[in-house]
C-alpha positions in Angstrom: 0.0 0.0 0.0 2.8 2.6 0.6 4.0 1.6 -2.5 1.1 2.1 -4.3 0.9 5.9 -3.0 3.7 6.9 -4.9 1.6 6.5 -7.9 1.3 9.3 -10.2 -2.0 11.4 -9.2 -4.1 14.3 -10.4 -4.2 16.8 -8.4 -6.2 19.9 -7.3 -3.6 22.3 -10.3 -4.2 20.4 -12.6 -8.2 20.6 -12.5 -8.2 23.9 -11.5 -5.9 24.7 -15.2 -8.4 22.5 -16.9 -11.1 24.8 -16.2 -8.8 28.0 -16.9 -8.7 26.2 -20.6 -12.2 25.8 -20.9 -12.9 29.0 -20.0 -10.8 30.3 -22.6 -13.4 28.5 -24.9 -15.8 30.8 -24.0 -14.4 34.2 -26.3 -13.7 31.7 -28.9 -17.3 30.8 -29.0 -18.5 34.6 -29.5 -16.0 35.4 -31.5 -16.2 32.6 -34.2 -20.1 32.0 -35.8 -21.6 30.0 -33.1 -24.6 29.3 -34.8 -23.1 28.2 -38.2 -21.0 25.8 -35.9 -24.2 24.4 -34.6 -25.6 23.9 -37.7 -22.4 22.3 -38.9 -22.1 20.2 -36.2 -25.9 18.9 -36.7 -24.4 18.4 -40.7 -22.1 16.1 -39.2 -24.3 13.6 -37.4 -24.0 10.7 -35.2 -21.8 8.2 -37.1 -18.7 10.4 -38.4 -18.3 11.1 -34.7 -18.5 7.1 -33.7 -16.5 6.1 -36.3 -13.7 8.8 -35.6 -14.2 7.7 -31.6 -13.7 4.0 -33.4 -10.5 5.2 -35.4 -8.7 6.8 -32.3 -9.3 3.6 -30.2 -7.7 1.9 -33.0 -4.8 4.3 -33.2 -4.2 4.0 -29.4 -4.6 -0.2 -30.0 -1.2 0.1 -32.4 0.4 3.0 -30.2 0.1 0.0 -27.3 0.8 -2.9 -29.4 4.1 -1.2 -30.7 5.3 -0.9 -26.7 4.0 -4.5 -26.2 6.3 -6.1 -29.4 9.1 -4.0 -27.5 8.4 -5.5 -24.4 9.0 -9.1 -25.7 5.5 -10.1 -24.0 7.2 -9.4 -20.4 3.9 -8.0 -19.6 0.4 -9.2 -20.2 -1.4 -6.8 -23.5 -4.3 -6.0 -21.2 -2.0 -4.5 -18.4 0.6 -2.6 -21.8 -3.2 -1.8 -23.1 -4.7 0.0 -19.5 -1.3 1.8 -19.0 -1.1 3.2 -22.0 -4.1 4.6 -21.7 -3.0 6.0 -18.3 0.0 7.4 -19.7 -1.7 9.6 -22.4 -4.8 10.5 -19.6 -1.4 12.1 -17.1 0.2 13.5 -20.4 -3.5 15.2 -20.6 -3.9 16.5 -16.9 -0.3 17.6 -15.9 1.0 18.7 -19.5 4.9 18.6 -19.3 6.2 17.4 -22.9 4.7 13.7 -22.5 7.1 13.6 -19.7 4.6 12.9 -16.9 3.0 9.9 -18.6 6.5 8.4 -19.7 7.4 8.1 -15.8 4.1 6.7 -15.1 4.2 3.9 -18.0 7.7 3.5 -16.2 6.4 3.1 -12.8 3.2 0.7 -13.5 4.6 -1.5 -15.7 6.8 -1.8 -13.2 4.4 -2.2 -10.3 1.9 -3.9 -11.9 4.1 -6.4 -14.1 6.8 -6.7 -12.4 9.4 -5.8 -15.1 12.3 -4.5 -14.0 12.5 -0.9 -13.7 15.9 -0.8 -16.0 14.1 -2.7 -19.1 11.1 -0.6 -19.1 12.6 2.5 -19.2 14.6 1.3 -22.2 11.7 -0.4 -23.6 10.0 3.2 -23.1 12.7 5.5 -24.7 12.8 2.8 -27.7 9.3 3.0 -28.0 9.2 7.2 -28.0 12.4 7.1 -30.7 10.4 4.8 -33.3 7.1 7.1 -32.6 9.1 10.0 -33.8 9.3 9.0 -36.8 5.9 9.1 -38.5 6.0 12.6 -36.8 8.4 14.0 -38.2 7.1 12.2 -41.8 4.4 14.6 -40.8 5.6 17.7 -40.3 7.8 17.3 -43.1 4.5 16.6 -45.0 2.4 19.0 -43.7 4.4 22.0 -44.0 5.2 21.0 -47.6 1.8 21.4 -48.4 2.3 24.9 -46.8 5.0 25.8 -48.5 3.9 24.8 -51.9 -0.1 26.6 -51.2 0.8 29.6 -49.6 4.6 30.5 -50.6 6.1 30.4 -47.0 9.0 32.5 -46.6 12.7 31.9 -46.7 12.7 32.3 -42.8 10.1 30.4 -41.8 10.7 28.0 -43.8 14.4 28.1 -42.0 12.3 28.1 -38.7 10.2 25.2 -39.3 13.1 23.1 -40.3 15.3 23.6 -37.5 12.9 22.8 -35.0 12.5 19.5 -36.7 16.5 19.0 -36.9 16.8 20.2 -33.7 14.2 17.2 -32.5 16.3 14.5 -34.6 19.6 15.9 -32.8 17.5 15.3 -29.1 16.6 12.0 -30.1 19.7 10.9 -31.7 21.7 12.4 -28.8 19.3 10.4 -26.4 19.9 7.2 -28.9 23.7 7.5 -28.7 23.8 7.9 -24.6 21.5 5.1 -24.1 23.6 3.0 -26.2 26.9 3.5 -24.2 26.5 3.9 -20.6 29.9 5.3 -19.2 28.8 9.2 -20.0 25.6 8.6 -17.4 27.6 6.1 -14.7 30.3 9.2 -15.1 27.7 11.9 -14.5 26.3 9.5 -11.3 29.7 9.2 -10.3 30.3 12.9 -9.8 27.0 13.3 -8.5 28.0 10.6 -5.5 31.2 12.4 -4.4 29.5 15.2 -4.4 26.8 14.1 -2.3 28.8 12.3 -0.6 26.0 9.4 -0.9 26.4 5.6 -2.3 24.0 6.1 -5.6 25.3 2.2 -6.5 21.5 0.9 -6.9 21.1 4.1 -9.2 24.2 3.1 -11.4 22.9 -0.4 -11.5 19.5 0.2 -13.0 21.5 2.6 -15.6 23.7 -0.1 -16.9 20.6 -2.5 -16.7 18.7 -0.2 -18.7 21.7 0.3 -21.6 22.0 -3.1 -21.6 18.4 -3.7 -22.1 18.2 -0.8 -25.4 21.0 -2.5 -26.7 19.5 -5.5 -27.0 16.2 -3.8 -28.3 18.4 -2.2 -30.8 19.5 -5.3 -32.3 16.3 -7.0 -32.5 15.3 -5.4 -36.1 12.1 -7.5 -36.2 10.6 -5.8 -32.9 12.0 -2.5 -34.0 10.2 -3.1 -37.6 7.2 -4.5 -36.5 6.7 -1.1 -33.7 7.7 1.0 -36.4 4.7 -0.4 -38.6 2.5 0.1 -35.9 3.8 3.6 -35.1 2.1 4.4 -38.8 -0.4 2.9 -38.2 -1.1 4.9 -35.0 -0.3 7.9 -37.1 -3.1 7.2 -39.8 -6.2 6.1 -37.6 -5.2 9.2 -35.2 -5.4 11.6 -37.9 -8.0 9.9 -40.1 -10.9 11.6 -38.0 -10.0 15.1 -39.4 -11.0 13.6 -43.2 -13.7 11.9 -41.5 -15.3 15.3 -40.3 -14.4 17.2 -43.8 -16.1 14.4 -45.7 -18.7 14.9 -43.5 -19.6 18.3 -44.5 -18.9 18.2 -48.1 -14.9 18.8 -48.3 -13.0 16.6 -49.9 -9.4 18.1 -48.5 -5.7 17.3 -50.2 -4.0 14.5 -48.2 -1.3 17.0 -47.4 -3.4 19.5 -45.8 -5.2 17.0 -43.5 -1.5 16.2 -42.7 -0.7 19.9 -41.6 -3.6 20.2 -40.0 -3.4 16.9 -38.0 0.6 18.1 -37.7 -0.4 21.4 -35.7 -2.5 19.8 -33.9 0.1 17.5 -32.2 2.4 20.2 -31.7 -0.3 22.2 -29.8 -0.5 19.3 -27.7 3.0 18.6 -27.1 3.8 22.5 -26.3 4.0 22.2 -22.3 2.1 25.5 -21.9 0.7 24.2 -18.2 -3.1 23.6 -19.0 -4.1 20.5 -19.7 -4.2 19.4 -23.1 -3.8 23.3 -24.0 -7.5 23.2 -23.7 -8.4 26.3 -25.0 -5.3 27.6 -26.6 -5.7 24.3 -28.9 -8.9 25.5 -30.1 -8.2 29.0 -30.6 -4.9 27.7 -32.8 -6.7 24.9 -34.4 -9.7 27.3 -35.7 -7.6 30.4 -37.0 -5.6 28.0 -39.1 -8.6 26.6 -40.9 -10.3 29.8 -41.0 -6.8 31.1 -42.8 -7.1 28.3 -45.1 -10.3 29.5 -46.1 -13.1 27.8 -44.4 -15.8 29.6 -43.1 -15.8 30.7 -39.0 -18.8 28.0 -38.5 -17.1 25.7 -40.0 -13.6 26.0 -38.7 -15.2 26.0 -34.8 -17.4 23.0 -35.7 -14.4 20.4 -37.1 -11.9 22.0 -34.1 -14.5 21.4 -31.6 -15.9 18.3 -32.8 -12.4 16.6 -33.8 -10.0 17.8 -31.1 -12.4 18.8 -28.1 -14.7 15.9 -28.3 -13.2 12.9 -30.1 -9.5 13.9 -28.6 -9.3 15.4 -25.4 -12.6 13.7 -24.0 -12.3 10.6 -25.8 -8.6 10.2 -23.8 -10.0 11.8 -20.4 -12.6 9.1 -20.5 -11.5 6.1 -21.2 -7.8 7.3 -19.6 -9.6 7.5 -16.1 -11.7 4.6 -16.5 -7.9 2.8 -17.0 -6.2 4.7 -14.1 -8.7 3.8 -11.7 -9.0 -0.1 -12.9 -4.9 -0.1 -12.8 -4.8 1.6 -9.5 -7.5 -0.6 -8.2 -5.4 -3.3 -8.8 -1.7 -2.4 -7.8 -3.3 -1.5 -4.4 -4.8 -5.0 -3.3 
């Protein structure tokens, strides 16, 4: 049981941020045509919206199925399924980079399937380096389609591909220290003398966990067959946005459903401090498609309908419903 408290929880902040972002909602509402939106939305109907809710349970199924295949079935699907779940529902409520949710996946995989805490952090950091991928195949994409509609500038155009080198050096620097742990037991070492503190369990669980990636690196099989689900995530997450322009008559180029699903994910992943970005999401998400030239009604109804609904409360649903049926059982 005293374990089991040092589970990740939700605290007072983070609910009190949530409503800050929803109540940023509220100018969005009068200052975009509310009442086109509705009728929009009505356009839209029932099904689009079940069969995007359909599509991003399907997305989160890969997104889980590519951490199970790097597991190497160490851990029951059903337990990989529920904390994966958990993970994105903590990456929702205490918005830090996806941070938040990594340490969690780290802590009740741990807990709950008793893998040791070394493997699943590599398992982890494996996992986030082959889901970068398909999102930087996005980006790259998306602003393409930018850069080809609109004539983006020299500078921006600079901008937008740093940021995405910059990522690749992050993750390639993260990929070369995790393959090689002397820079880390060297960094620990330094730490302990001046500390003056025995951090020997701490180096252990490093060299574990380099030991562990290097082994995951060399599998190519697991690495291929994550990889093919890490698309596969990619296309039923994003596949709700063509869903909802279908819906009301648009039949959109592949490469601006890309950009727009690309934004989107970067919104998320900005660690502004409320969660989600509620609110700030919105107000991004429905200027770009008004500057792309849909109509105000329009614009609110697809940002509302595809990121507010089949998103952010598809994931705060079902996340909770998996925090509370994980917690439930790490504390019998």
């Amino acid at each position: 049981m005293e374990e089991a408290g040092r589970t990740p929880k939700i605290g007072r902040k983070s609910l009190l941020l949530l409503v800050l972002g929803i109540a940023l909602m509220i100018p969005l509402l009068a200052t975009f045509d509310l009442s086109e939106a509705v009728s929009s939305l009505r356009s839209i109907g029932i099904v689009p919206v079940v069969l995007s809710f359909l599509s991003i349970h399907v997305g989160v199924l890969f997104y889980n199925l590519g951490w199970y295949i790097l597991l190497d079935r160490r851990a029951s699907f059903k337990d990989v399924f529920l904390i994966g779940w958990i993970s994105l529902f903590i990456n929702l409520l205490i918005p830090a980079g996806s941070a938040t949710g990594e340490v969690a996946r780290a802590y009740l995989i741990n807990r709950k399937s008793k893998v040791p805490m070394g493997h699943a952090v590599s398992t982890i950091v494996a996992h986030r380096v082959v889901m970068i991928i398909p999102f930087v195949v996005s980006i790259v994409l998306g602003f393409s389609y930018l850069v080809g509609s609109s004539g983006v500038g020299h500078s921006t155009l600079t901008t937008i591909f740093l940021a995405v080198g910059l990522l690749i050096v992050v993750f390639y620097l993260i990929y070369r220290v995790s393959m090689d742990e002397s820079s880390m037991l060297r960094l620990i070492s330094f730490f302990e003398r001046k500390l003056r503190r025995d951090l020997g369990k701490i180096k252990e669980m490093v060299s574990e966990y380099s030991k562990a990636f290097r082994e995951l690196m060399r599998n190519r099989r697991a690495l291929g067959l994550s990889l093919l689900c890490a698309f596969l995530n990619w296309f039923f997450d994003m596949l709700p946005i063509f869903i909802y322009f279908y819906a009301l008559g648009y039949w959109i180029d592949p490469l601006m459903g890309i950009l727009i699903y690309s934004v989107s994910i970067i919104m998320v992943l900005i660690p502004i401090g409320i969660p989600g970005n509620t609110g700030v999401r919105e107000w991004v998400m429905t200027g770009l498609l008004s500057a792309m030239g849909f109509s105000k009604g329009d614009a609110l109804a697809i940002t509302l309908v595809s990121s507010t609904i089949t998103v952010f409360l598809n994931e705060l649903v079902f996340g909770f419903l998996a925090y509370l049926l994980v917690l439930k059982g790490i504390s019998k």
